[in-house]
C-alpha positions as CSV (number, residue, x, y, z in Angstrom):
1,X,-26.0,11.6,180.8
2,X,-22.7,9.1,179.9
3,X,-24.2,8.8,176.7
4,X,-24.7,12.6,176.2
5,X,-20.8,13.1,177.5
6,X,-19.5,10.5,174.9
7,X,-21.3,12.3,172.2
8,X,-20.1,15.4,173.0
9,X,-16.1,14.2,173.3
10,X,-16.5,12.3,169.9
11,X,-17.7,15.7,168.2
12,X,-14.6,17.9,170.1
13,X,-12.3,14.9,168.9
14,X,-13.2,15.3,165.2
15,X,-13.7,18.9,164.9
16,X,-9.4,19.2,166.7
17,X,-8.5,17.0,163.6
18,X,-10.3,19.6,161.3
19,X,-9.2,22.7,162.2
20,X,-5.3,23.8,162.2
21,X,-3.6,24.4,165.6
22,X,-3.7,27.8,165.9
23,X,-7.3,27.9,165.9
24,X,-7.6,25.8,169.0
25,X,-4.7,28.0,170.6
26,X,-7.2,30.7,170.3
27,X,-10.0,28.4,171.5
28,X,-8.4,27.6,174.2
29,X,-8.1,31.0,175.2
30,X,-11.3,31.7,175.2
31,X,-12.1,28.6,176.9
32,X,-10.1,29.7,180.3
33,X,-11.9,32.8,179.7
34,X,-15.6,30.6,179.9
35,X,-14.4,29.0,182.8
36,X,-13.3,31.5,184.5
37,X,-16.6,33.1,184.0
38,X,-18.5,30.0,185.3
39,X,-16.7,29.8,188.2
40,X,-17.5,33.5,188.8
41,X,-21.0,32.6,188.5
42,X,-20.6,29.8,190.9
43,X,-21.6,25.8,190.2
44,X,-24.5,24.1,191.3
45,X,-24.5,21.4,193.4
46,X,-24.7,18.1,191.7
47,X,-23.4,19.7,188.3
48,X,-20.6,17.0,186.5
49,X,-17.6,18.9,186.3
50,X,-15.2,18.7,183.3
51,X,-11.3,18.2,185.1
52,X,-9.1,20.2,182.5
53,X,-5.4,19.6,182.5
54,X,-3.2,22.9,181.2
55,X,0.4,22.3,179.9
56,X,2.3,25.0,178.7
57,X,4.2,23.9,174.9
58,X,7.2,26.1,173.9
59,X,7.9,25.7,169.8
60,X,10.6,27.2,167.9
61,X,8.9,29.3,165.0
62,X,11.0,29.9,161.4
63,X,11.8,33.4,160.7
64,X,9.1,34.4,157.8
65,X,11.5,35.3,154.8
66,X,11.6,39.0,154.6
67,X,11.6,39.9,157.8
68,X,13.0,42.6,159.5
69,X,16.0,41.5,162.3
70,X,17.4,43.7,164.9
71,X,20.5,45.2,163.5
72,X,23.1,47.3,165.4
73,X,23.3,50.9,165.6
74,X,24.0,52.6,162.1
75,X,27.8,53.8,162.2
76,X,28.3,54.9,159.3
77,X,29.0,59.0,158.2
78,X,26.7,61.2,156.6
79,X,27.7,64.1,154.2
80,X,26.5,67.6,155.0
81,X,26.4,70.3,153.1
82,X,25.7,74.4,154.0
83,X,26.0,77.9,152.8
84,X,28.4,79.8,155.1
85,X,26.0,82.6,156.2
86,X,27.2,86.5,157.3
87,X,28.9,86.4,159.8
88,X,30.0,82.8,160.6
89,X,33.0,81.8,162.5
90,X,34.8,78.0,161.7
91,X,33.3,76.9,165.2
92,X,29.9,78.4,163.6
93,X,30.5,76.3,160.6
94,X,31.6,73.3,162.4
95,X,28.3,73.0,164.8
96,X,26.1,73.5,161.7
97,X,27.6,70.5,159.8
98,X,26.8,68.5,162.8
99,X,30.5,68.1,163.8
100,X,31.0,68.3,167.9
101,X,35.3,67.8,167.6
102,X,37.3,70.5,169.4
103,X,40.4,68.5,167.8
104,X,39.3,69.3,163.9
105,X,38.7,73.0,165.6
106,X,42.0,73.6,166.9
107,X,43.5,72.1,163.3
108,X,41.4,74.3,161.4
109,X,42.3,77.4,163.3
110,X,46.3,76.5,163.7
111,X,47.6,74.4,161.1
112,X,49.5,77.0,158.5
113,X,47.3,75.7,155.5
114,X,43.4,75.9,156.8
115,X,44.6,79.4,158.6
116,X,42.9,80.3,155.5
117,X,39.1,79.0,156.0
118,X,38.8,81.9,158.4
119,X,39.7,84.4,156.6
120,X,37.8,83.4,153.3
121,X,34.4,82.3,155.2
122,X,32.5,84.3,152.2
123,X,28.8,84.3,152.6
124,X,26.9,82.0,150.1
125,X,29.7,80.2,149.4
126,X,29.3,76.4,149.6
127,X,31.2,73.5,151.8
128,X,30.6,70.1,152.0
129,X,32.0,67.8,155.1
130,X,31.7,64.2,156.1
131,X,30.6,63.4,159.7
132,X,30.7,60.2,161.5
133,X,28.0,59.3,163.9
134,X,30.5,60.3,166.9
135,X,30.1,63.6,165.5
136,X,33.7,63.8,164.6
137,X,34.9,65.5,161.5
138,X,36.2,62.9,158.6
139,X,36.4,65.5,155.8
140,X,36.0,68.7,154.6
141,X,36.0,70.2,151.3
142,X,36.4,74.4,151.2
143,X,36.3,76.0,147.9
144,X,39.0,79.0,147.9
145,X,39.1,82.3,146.9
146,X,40.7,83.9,144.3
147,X,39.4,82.3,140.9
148,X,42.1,79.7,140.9
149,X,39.5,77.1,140.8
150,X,40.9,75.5,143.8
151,X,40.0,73.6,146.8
152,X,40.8,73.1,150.5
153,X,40.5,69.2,150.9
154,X,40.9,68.2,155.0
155,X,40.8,65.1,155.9
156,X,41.0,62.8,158.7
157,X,43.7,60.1,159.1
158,X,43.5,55.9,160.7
159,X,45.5,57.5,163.8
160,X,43.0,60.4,164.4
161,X,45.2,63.4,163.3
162,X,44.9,65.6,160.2
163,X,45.9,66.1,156.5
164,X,44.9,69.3,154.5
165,X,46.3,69.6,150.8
166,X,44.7,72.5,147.9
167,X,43.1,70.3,145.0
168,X,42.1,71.6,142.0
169,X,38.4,71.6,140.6
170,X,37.3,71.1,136.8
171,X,34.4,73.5,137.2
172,X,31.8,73.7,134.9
173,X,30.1,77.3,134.3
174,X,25.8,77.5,134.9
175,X,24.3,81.0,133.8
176,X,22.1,82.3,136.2
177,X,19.5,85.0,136.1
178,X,17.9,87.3,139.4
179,X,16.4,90.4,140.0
180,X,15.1,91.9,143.4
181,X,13.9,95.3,144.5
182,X,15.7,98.0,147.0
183,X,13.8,98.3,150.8
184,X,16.7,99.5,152.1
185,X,19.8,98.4,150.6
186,X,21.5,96.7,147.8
187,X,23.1,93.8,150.3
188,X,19.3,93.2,151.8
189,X,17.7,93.2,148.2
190,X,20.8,90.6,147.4
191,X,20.0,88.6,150.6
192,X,16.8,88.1,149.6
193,X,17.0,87.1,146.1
194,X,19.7,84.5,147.2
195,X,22.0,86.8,145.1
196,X,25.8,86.2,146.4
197,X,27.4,88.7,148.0
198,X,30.5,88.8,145.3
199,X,27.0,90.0,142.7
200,X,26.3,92.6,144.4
201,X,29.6,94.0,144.8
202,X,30.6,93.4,140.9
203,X,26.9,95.6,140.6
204,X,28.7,98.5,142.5
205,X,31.6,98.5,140.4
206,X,29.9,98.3,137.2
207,X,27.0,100.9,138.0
208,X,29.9,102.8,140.3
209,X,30.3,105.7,137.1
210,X,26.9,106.6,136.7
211,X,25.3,105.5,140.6
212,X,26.7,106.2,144.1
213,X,25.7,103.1,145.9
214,X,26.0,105.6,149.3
215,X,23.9,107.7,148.6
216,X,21.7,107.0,145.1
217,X,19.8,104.6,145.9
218,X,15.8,104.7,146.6
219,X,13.7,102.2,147.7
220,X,12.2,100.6,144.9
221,X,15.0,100.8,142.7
222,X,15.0,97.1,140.8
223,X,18.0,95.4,139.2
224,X,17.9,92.3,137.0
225,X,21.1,90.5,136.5
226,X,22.6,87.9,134.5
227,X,25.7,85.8,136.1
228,X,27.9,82.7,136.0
229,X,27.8,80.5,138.9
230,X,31.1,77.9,138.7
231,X,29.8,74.2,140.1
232,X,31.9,71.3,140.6
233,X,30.0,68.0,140.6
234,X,26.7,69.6,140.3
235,X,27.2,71.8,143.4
236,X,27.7,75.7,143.6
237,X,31.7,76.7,144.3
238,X,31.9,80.3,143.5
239,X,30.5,82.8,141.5
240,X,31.9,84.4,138.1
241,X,31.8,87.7,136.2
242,X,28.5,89.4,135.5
243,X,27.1,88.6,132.1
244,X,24.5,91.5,131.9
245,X,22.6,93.9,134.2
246,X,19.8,96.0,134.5
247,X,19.5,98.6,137.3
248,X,16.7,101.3,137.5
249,X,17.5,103.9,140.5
250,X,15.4,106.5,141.0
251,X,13.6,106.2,137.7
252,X,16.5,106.0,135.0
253,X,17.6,102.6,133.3
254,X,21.1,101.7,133.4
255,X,22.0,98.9,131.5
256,X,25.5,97.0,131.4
257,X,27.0,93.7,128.4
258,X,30.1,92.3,129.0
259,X,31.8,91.9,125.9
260,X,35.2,90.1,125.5
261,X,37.5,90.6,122.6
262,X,40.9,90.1,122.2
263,X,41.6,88.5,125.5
264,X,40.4,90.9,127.0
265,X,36.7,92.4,127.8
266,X,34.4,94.9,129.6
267,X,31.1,96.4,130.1
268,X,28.9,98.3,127.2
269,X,25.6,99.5,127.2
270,X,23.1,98.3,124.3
271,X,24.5,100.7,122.0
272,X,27.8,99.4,122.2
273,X,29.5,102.5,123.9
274,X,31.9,101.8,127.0
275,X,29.6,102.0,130.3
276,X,32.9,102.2,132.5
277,X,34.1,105.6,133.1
278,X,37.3,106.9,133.5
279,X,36.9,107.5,137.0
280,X,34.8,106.1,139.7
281,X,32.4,107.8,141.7
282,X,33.7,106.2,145.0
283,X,36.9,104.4,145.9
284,X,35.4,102.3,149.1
285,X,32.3,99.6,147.8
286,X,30.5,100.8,151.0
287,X,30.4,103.1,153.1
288,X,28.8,107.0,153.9
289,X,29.9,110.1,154.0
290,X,30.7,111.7,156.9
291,X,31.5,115.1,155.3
292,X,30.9,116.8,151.7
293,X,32.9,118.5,149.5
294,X,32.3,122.7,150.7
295,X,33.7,125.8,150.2
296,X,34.0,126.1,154.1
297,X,33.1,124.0,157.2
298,X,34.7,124.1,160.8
299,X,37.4,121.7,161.5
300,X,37.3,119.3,164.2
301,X,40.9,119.1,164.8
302,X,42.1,122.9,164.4
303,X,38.6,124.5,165.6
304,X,38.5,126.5,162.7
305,X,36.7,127.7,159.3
306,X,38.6,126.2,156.8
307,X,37.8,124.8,153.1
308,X,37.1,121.4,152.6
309,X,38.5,119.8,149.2
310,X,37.6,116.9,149.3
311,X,34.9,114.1,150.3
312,X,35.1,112.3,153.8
313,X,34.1,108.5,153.7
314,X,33.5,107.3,157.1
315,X,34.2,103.6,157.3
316,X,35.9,100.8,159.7
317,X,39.4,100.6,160.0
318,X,41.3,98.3,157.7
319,X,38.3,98.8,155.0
320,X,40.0,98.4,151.5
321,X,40.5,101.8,149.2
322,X,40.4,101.0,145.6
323,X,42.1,103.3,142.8
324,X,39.1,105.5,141.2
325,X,41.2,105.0,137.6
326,X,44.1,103.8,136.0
327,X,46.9,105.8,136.9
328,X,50.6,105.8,138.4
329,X,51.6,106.2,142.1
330,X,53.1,109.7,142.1
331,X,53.6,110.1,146.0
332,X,53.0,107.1,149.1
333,X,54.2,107.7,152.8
334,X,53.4,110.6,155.2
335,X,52.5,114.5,154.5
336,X,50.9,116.9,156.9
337,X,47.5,116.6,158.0
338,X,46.7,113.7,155.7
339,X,48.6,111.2,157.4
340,X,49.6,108.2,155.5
341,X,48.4,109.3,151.9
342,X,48.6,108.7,147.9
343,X,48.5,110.1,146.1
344,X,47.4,109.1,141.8
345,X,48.4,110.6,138.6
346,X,46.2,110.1,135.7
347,X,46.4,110.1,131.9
348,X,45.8,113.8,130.8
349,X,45.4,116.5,133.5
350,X,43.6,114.6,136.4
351,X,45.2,113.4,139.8
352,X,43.5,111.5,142.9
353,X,44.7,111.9,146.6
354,X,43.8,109.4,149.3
355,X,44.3,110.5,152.6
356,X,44.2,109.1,156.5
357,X,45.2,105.5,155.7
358,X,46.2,102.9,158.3
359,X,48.6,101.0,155.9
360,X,49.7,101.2,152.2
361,X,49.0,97.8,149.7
362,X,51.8,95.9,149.0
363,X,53.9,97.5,146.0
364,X,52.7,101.2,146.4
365,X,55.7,103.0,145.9
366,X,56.7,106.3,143.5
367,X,55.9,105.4,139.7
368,X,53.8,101.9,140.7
369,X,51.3,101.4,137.8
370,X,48.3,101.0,139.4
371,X,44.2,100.0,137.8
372,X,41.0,101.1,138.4
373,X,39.4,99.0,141.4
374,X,43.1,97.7,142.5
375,X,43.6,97.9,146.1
376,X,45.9,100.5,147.2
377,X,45.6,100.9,150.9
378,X,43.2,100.9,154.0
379,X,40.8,103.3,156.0
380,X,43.0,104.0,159.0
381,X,43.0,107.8,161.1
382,X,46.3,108.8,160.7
383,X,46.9,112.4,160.7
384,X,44.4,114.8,161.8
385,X,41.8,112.8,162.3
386,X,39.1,112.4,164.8
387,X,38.3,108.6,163.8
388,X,38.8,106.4,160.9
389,X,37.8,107.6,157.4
390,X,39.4,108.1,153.8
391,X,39.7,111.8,152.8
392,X,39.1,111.7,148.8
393,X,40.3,114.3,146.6
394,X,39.7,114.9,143.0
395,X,41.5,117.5,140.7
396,X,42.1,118.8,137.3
397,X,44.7,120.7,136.3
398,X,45.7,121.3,140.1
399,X,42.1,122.8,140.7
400,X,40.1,120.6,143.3
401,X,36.5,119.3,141.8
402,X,33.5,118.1,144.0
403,X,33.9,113.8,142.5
404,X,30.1,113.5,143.3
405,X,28.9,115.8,140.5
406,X,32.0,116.6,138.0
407,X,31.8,115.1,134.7
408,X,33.7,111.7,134.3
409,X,35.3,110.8,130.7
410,X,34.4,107.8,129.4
411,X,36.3,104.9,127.9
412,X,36.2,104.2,124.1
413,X,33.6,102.4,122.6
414,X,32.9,99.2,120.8
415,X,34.5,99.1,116.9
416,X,32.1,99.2,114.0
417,X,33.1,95.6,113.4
418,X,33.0,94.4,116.9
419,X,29.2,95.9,117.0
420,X,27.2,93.0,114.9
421,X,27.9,90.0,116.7
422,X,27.4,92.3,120.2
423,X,24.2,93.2,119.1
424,X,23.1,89.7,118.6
425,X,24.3,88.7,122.8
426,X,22.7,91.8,123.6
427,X,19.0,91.0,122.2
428,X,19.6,87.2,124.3
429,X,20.1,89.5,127.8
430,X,17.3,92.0,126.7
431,X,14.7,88.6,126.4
432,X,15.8,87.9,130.1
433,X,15.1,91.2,131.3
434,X,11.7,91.1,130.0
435,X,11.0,87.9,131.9
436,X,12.3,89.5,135.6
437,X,9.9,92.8,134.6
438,X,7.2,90.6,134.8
439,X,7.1,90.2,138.6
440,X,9.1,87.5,139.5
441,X,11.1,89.7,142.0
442,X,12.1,88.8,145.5
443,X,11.7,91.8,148.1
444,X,13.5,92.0,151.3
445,X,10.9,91.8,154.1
C-alpha cells in the first residue's frame, strides 16, 4: 500500500506542473465537493485517510485591456425637441421637454421678452431646448411669429438666472407637398395629414371666393397642396406661402398658382385668370352662422318681425374680423343697434358694414386704407345683442345683397406676356397633383 501511495503522489506531482493554475482551482473545487461526498457516505474502518490542508491565496488580477470600469452617473444635458400641439400651455411645453424648473416657468411667463412664447404657442410649430439631468432648463430656442425669420434664444446663466435675446435665422426654404380628405372638417383633415395649421388657414383664404369653409364643405371633399416649409439647420421653423392647391368640394375642382411678378404676386387658376375675388365670401376664417340673410325673422332683442340684412356669424369673443376687400374706412365707433361697427367703402358702388364688435384694430379711423384679409376689429356683443357674433352686411348701390349667393367681381388676369412662363410652373404643380390622386391621402379617423 506505501508503494501504491507513492505512485499515486508522483503522478498528482507531475500532472500540477502540466496543467496551468486555474485548472487545478477548478479541480480543487471539485475535489471538496468529492470529499464532501465521501464523508456523506461515511469511511470504513481501517480505510488510510488523505489529511488535506486548505489555504485561502488572494492575487491581484490586471484589468484585461478593454474593459468596461464603473464610471459615475452621466451628467451631462440632452437636447429635446417637440411640436407644440393644440392647445398647449408653456408649463405643457415645459413638462414635455423633460424640464421639471418652476424658476425657468416663472421667467418664461414674466420676463417682458418671453411674455411672447404664450401667446405665439402655434400648433406644429417646432422648439428645441437643452435639459440637464437635474431636469433644469439650460436653453431654449422659440421660432417667432410674424415672418421676420426670427428667434427667441433663452438661456441659462453660471449664477442660475436667465438671459433671453431675439436672434435671427438664415432659413432655407423645402417645398412640400400633402393632400388629405374631409370627415368632418378642414382642421381634422389638416391634423391628420401633419398639414400645419397656418396651411389650412391660407386654404380658406385662397378658396374663400368661390367656397364657404362654414358651410361648403362635404365629407369627402379632397385637397392636394403644394407649400414652403422654412428650416433652420435642417429643422422645421415655420411655414411659408402656398405654392399650389387643389380642392374638390362637393364635386367641382378648384384649382389655385401663385404667381409673382413685379414684386408683387397672387393666386391664378390654370388658365391664368385671377382666382381671388373682389370680395370674400366670409370675413371670420371660422366660424357658423347663427342667422341668414331673410326678408323677415323675429328679433331677439325687440320681440318683433323685422328684416334681417345681413348674415350673423356666431363666434367667441375677441375672434378676429378680416376686411372682405380692399376698401377705405368710411365710419368706426358706435351707431344704434350695431354697437361698435364699420363700416367699408369699396372701389365702384359696393360698401361692407361690420357690426357688434368688442374693440376696433389699431388705426381704424375715417378714410383708413384698409386690404382684403387685414384685421379690422373683433367679435364682441355690443349693441343689441344677445351674445357674441359679427353682424355682416353687403350692399350695392345702397341696396342690401344676401353675400352668400351674390356675384363677386373678380380681379384682373394674368398679361398675355406674363402667361408662357406661368404655364410652364403650372404643368410642374399639375404632375404633383396627379401623384396625391393616386391614393396617397391621409383620412382623419
Amino acid at each position: 500500500m506505501p508503494i501504491e501511495k507513492s505512485r499515486i503522489l508522483a503522478q498528482v506531482n507531475h500532472y500540477r506542473s502540466a496543467k496551468p493554475r486555474h485548472f487545478w482551482a477548478a479541480a480543487g473545487i471539485a475535489g471538496a465537493s468529492m470529499f464532501g461526498m465521501v464523508a456523506a457516505f461515511g469511511t470504513a474502518s481501517g480505510t488510510d485517510t488523505l489529511q488535506v490542508t486548505q489555504q485561502t491565496i488572494v492575487e491581484q488580477l490586471a484589468t484585461p485591456q478593454g474593459a468596461l470600469l464603473p464610471t459615475e452617473s452621466n451628467t451631462q444635458p440632452f437636447v429635446r425637441e417637440e411640436r407644440i400641439l393644440r392647445g398647449d400651455t408653456v408649463a405643457a411645453l415645459l413638462a414635455r421637454v423633460g424640464a421639471d424648473d418652476p424658476a425657468a416657468l416663472s421667467f418664461l411667463v414674466t420676463h417682458d421678452t418671453t411674455r411672447a412664447i404664450a401667446r405665439q404657442l402655434s400648433p406644429g410649430k417646432t422648439v428645441t431646448a437643452q435639459i440637464s439631468d437635474k431636469g433644469e432648463l439650460l436653453s431654449l430656442i422659440f421660432p417667432l411669429n410674424g415672418g421676420k425669420d426670427q428667434t427667441l434664444f433663452v438661456e441659462r446663466q453660471n449664477d442660475g438666472s436667465f438671459k433671453a435675446s431675439e436672434r435671427n435665422l438664415s432659413l432655407d426654404t423645402v417645398v412640400q407637398i400633402k393632400a388629405a380628405e374631409i370627415r368632418y372638417s378642414l382642421f381634422g383633415a389638416t391634423d391628420a395629414a401633419g398639414i400645419p395649421d397656418s396651411v389650412a388657414t391660407q386654404l380658406a383664404d385662397i378658396f374663400g371666393g368661390d367656397i364657404d369653409f362654414h358651410s361648403d364643405l362635404r365629407k369627402g371633399d379632397r385637397f392636394s397642396v403644394v407649400y414652403e416649409t422654412l428650416m433652420y439647420q435642417g429643422k422645421p421653423v415655420r411655414t411659408g406661402r402656398i405654392l399650389a392647391a387643389e380642392f374638390v368640394n362637393n364635386g367641382t375642382t378648384y384649382r389655385a398658382f401663385w404667381y409673382g411678378h413685379g414684386g408683387i404676386g397672387g393666386y391664378y387658376g390654370a388658365d391664368g385668370k385671377n382666382i381671388r375675388k373682389a370680395f370674400l365670401r366670409s370675413p371670420l376664417e371660422f366660424s357658423r352662422i347663427t342667422s341668414g340673410f331673410s326678408v323677415a325673422r323675429f328679433h331677439p332683442v325687440l320681440q318683433t318681425w323685422r328684416a334681417h340684412k345681413g348674415i350673423d356669424f356666431g363666434a367667441p369673443t375677441g375672434t378676429k374680423i378680416k376686411a372682405t376687400a380692399d376698401g377705405v374706412v368710411d365710419f368706426a365707433g358706435k351707431q344704434n343697434g350695431y354697437g361698435n361697427v364699420i363700416v367699408l367703402r369699396h372701389q365702384g358702388a359696393y360698401t361692407t358694414l361690420y357690426g357688434h364688435m368688442s374693440a376696433f384694430a389699431a388705426g381704424m379711423h375715417k378714410g383708413a386704407r384698409v386690404s382684403q384679409g387685414d384685421v379690422i376689429g373683433y367679435v364682441g356683443a355690443t349693441g343689441m345683442a344677445t351674445g357674441p357674433h359679427l353682424h355682416y352686411e353687403f350692399r350695392i348701390n345702397g341696396v342690401h345683397q344676401n353675400p352668400l349667393t351674390v356675384a363677386m367681381p373678380s380681379a384682373p388676369p394674368l398679361t398675355a406676356a406674363q402667361l408662357p412662363d406661368f404655364r410652364n410652373k403650372v404643368q410642374a404643380y399639375l404632375s404633383d397633383f396627379d401623384v396625391t390622386r393616386g391614393g396617397n391621402l391621409a383620412l382623419l379617423n
